[in-house]
C-alpha beads as a LAMMPS data file, in Angstrom:
LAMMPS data file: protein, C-alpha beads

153 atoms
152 bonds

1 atom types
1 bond types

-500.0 500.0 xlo xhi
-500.0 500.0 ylo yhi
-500.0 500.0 zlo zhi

Masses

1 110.0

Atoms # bond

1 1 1 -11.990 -12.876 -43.526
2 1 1 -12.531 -9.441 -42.077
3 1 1 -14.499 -10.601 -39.070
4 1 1 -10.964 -13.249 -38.436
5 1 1 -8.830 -10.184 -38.793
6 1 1 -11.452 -8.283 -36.238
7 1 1 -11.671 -11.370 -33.663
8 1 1 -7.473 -11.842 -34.218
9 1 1 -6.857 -7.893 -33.510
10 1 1 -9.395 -8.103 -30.282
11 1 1 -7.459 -11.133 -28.783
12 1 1 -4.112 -9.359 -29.484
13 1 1 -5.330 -6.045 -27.670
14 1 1 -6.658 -8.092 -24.735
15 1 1 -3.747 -9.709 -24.641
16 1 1 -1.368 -6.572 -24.585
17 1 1 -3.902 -4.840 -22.192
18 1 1 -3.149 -7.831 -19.724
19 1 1 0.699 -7.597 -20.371
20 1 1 0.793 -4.122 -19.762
21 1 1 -1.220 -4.506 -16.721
22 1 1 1.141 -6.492 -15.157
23 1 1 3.813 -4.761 -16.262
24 1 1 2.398 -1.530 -14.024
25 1 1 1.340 -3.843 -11.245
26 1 1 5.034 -4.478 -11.140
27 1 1 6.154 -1.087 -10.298
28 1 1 4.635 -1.744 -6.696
29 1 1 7.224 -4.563 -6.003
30 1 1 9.542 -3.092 -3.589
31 1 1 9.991 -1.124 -0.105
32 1 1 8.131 2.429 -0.273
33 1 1 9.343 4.704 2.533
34 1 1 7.549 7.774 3.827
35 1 1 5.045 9.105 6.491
36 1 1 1.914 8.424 7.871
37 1 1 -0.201 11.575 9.612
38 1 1 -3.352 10.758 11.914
39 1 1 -5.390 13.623 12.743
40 1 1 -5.688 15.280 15.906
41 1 1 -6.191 13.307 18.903
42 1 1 -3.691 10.266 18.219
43 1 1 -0.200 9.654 19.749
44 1 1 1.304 12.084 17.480
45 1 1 0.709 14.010 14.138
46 1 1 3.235 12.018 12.379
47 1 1 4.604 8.784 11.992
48 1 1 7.947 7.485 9.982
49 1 1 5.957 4.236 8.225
50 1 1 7.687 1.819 5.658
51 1 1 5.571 -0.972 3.521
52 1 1 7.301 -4.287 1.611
53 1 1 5.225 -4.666 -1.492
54 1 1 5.064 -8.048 -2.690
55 1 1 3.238 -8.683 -5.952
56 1 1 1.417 -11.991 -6.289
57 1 1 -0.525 -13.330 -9.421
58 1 1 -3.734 -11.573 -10.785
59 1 1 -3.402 -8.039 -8.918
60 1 1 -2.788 -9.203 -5.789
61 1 1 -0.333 -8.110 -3.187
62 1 1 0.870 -8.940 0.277
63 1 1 4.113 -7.878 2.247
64 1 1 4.662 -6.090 5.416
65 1 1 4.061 -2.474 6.803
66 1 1 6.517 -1.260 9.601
67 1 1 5.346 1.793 11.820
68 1 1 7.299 3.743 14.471
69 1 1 7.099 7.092 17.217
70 1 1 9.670 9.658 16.410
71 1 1 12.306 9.881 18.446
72 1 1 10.542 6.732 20.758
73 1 1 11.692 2.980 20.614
74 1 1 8.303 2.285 19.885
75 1 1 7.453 0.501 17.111
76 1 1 4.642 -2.301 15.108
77 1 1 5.202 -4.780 12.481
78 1 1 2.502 -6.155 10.966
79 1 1 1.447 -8.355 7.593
80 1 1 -0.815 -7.290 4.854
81 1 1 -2.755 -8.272 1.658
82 1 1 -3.896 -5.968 -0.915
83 1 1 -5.392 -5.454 -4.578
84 1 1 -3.428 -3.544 -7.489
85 1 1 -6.658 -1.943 -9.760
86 1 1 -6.186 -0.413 -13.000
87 1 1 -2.531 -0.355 -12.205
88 1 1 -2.776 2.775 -10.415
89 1 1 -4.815 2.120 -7.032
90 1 1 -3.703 -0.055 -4.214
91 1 1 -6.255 -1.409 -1.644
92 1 1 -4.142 -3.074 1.797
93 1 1 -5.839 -4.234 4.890
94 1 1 -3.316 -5.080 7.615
95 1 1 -4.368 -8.531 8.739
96 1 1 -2.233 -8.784 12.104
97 1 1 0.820 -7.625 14.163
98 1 1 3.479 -9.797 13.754
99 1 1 5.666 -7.394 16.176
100 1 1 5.490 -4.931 18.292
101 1 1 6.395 -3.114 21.376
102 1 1 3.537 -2.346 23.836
103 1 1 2.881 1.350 24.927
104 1 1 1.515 2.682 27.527
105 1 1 -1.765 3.877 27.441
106 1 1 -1.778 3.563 23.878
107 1 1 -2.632 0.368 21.284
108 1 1 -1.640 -0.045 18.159
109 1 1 -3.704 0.655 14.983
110 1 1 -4.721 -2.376 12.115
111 1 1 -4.732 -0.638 9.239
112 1 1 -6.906 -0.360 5.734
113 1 1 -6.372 1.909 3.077
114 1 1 -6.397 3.232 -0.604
115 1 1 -3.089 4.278 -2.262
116 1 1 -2.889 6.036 -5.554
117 1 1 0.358 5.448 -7.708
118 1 1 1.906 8.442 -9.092
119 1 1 5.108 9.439 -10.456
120 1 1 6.817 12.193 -9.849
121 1 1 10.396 12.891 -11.855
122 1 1 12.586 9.803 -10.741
123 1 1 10.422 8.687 -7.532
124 1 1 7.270 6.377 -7.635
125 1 1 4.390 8.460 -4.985
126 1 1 1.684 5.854 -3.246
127 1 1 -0.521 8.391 -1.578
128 1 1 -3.683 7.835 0.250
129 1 1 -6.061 7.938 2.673
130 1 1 -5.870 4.870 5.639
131 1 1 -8.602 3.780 8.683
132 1 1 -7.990 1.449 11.111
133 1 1 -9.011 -0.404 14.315
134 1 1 -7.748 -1.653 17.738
135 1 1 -6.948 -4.960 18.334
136 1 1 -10.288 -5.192 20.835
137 1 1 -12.226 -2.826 17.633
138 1 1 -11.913 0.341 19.158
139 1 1 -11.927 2.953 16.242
140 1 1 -8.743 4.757 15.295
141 1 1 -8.036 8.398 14.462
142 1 1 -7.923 7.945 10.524
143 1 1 -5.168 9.941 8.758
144 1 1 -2.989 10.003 5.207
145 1 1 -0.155 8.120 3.923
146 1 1 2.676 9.500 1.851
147 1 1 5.463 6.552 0.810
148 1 1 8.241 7.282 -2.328
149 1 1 9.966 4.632 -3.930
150 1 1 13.192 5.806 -6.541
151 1 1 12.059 4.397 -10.085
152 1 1 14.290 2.307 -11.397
153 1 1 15.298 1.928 -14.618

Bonds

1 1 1 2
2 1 2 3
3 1 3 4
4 1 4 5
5 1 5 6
6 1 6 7
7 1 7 8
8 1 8 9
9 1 9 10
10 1 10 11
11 1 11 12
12 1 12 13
13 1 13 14
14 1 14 15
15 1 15 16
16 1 16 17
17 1 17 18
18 1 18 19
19 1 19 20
20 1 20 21
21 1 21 22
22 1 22 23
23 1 23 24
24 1 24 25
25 1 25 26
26 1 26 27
27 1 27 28
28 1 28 29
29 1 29 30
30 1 30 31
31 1 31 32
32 1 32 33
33 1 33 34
34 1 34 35
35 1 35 36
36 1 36 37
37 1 37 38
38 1 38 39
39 1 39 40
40 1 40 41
41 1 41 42
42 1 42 43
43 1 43 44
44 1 44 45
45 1 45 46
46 1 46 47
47 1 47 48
48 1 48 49
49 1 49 50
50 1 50 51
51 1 51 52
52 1 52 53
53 1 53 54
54 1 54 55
55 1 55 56
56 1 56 57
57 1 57 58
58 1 58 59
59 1 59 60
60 1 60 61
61 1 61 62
62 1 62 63
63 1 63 64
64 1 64 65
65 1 65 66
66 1 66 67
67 1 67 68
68 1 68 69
69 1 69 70
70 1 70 71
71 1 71 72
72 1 72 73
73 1 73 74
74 1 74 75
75 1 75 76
76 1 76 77
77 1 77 78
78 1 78 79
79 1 79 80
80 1 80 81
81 1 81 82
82 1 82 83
83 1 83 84
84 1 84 85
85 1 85 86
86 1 86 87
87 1 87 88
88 1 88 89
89 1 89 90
90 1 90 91
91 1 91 92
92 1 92 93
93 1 93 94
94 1 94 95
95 1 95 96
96 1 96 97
97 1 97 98
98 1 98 99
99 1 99 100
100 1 100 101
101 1 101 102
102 1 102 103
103 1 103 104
104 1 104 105
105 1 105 106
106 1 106 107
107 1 107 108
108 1 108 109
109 1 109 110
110 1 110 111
111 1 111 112
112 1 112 113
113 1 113 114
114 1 114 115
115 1 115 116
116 1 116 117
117 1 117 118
118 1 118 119
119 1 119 120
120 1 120 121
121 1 121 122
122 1 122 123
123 1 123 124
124 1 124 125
125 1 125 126
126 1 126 127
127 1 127 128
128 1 128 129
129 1 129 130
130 1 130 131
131 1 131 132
132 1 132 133
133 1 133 134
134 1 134 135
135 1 135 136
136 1 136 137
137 1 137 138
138 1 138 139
139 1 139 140
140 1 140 141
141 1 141 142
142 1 142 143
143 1 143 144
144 1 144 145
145 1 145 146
146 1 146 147
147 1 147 148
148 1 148 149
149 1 149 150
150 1 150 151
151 1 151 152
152 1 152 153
């Protein structure tokens, strides 16, 4: 009897380990606005960037990432997948540019990164580190990302 109550309790916890997974997966869902920074060398220091979050089943995510110049029309749009771990880290890898304008002298970087969820009073925090490449796999000038999202209730 006390090894049913044992094997009953440890299919319960699993179970409510799962739901609560999810449950944290689902604060990702959404649009996260913020900034993305490359390090010296790069178009600029600083870069307004935007990401669509869309939660799929088992931890996975996909969606859209929007990046622009300040004060420039220039600007990329481009799809992504991802993984949600532990409810707290998000993995992306931009897979292609869906639009964009074309620059100059300059190309446009597909992006990876890792993005840790925090909370911060009323505002969701993805923060991270990102690297990326060129469309012909020249090497980009890796930076951070810094997105908010309000917490709703």
């Amino acid at each position: 009897m006390l090894l049913r109550i044992s094997i009953i309790t440890a299919i319960f916890a699993a179970c409510l380990g799962s739901i609560q997974a999810q449950s944290t997966d689902s604060l990702f869902n959404g649009t996260w606005i913020g900034e993305l920074t490359q390090e010296p060398g790069g178009i600029a220091l600083k870069y307004p960037f935007r990401i669509v979050i869309e939660v799929l089943d088992s931890h996975k995510v996909t969606g859209q990432t929007y990046a622009n110049v300040y004060d420039d029309p220039n600007f990329a749009v481009m799809s992504f997948t991802g993984t949600i771990f532990k409810g707290k880290l998000l993995t992306f890898q931009e897979t292609k540019i869906i639009d964009a304008t074309v620059m100059q002298d300059y190309i446009w970087c597909i992006k990876g990164g890792q993005l840790t969820l925090k909370q911060e009073h009323d505002q969701l925090l993805l923060e991270g580190y990102w690297q990326g490449v060129t469309e012909n796999n020249g090497q980009c000038i890796p930076g951070k990302i810094y997105l908010k999202k309000r917490l709703t209730p």
